[in-house]
N, C-alpha and C positions, 0 to 999 in steps of 0.2 A: 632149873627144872621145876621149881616150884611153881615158876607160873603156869606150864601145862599141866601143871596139877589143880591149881585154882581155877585154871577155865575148866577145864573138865568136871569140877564139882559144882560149878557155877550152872555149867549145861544142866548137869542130870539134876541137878537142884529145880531149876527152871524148868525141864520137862517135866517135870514131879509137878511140879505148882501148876504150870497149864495140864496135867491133866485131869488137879486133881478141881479145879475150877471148871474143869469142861463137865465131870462127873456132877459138880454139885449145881452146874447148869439143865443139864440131865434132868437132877433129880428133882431139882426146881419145878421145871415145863410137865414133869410127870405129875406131882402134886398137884399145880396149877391144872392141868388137864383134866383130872381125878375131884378136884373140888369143881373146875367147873363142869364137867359130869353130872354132880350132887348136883350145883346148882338149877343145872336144863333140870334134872328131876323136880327138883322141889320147885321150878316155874312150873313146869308140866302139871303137877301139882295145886301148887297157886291158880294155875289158869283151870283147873278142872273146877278147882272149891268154885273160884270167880264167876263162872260159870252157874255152878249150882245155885250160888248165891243171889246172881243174877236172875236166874227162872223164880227163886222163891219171890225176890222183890216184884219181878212179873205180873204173878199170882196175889202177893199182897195188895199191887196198884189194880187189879181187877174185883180184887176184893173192897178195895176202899171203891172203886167207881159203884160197886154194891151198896154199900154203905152210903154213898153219897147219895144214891139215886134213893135212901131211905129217910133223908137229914132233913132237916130241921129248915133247912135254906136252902132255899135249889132256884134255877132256870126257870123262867116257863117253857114248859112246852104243853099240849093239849097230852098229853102221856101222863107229865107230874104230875096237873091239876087229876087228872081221873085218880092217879095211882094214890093220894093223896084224900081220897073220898070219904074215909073212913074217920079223917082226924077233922080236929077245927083247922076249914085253909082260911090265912087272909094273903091276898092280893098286894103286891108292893109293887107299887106304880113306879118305873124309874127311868131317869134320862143321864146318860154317861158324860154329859154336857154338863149337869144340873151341881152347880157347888157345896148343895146342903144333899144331893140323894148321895157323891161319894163318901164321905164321912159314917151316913147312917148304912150303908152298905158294907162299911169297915167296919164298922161297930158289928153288925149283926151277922156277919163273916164270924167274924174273934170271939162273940160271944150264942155263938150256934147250942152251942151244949148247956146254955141256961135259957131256951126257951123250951117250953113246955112239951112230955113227948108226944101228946096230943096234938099239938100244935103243929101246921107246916105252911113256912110262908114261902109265897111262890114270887119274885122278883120278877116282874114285866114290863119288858121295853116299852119306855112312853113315849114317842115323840124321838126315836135317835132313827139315822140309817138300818142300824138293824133289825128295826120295829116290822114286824110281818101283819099280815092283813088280820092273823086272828088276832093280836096283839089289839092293834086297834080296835077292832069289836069287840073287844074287852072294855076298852077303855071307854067307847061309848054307852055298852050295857048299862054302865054304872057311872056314867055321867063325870067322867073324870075331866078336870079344865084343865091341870099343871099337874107337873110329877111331883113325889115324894108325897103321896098319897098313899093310902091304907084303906082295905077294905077288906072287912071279913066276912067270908058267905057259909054258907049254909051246904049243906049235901045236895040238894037241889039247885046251888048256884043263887038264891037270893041274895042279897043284901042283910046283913047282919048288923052291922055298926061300919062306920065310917069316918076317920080322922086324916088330918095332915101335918107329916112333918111326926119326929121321932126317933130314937134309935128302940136296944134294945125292952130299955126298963120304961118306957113309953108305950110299948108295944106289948108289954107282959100284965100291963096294967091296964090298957086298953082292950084286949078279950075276952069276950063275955063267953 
């Protein structure tokens, strides 16, 4: 008799354990469900901040295109040089080809905020594919032969002074 006593405590023992492993499977997938609940929240969340975060850098890159469009070194365009009327421009003759104008282009890229805030140099395609027609009548106005030239004009567009070759502290020392 004893052994249908030991199976039978065996059973309900065993049913006792798988149920109580089903319950703390349960209760497991509940939790799990519950945190990741929280979680979709707090992405929902994340993705709203990310979002917002996102419009402000938006705003920032339209603000710095402001700024850029106010800097120190810029592009040509027939827009810069006008917008630029106010300060001393000199004209920077340059060819993307040319081994001495990337260097001084790097240089005056990294050291934009030690040229003078008077000062605004306008970077002009010399002689590349991208060189546009005003470009070139530029470069003939003022008698340019090769790039990494320098010319600083006047509010009227004259001629000011003129050098070649350079970076920044060549260039800060060179405006009259």
């Amino acid at each position: 008799m004893k052994n249908p006593i030991i199976i039978a405590v065996v059973v309900v023992v065993a049913i006792v354990g798988i149920g109580a492993y089903i319950l703390s499977q349960n209760s497991t997938k509940s939790e799990s469900m519950m945190v990741k609940e929280d979680t979709t929240m707090e992405s929902k969340t994340d993705d709203a901040m990310m979002q917002k975060d996102t419009d402000n850098m938006e705003k920032d890159d339209e603000m710095a295109k402001d700024t850029m469009s106010d800097s120190r070194y810029v592009e040509y365009s027939k827009a810069s040089l006008d917008k630029a009327g106010n300060n001393r421009r000199v004209l920077y003759f340059y060819a993307s080809w040319c081994p001495t104008c990337k260097p001084a282009d790097a240089d005056l890229e990294a050291n934009k905020d030690r040229i003078p805030n008077d000062v605004t140099v306008i970077r002009v395609n010399y002689n590349d594919p991208e060189t546009d027609q005003e470009e070139k009548e530029l470069a003939k106005k003022y008698s340019i032969t090769y790039q990494h030239t320098f010319v600083q004009i006047d509010s009227q567009g004259n001629e000011v002074t003129k050098w070649n070759g350079g970076k920044t502290d060549e260039l800060i020392a060179k405006i009259k």
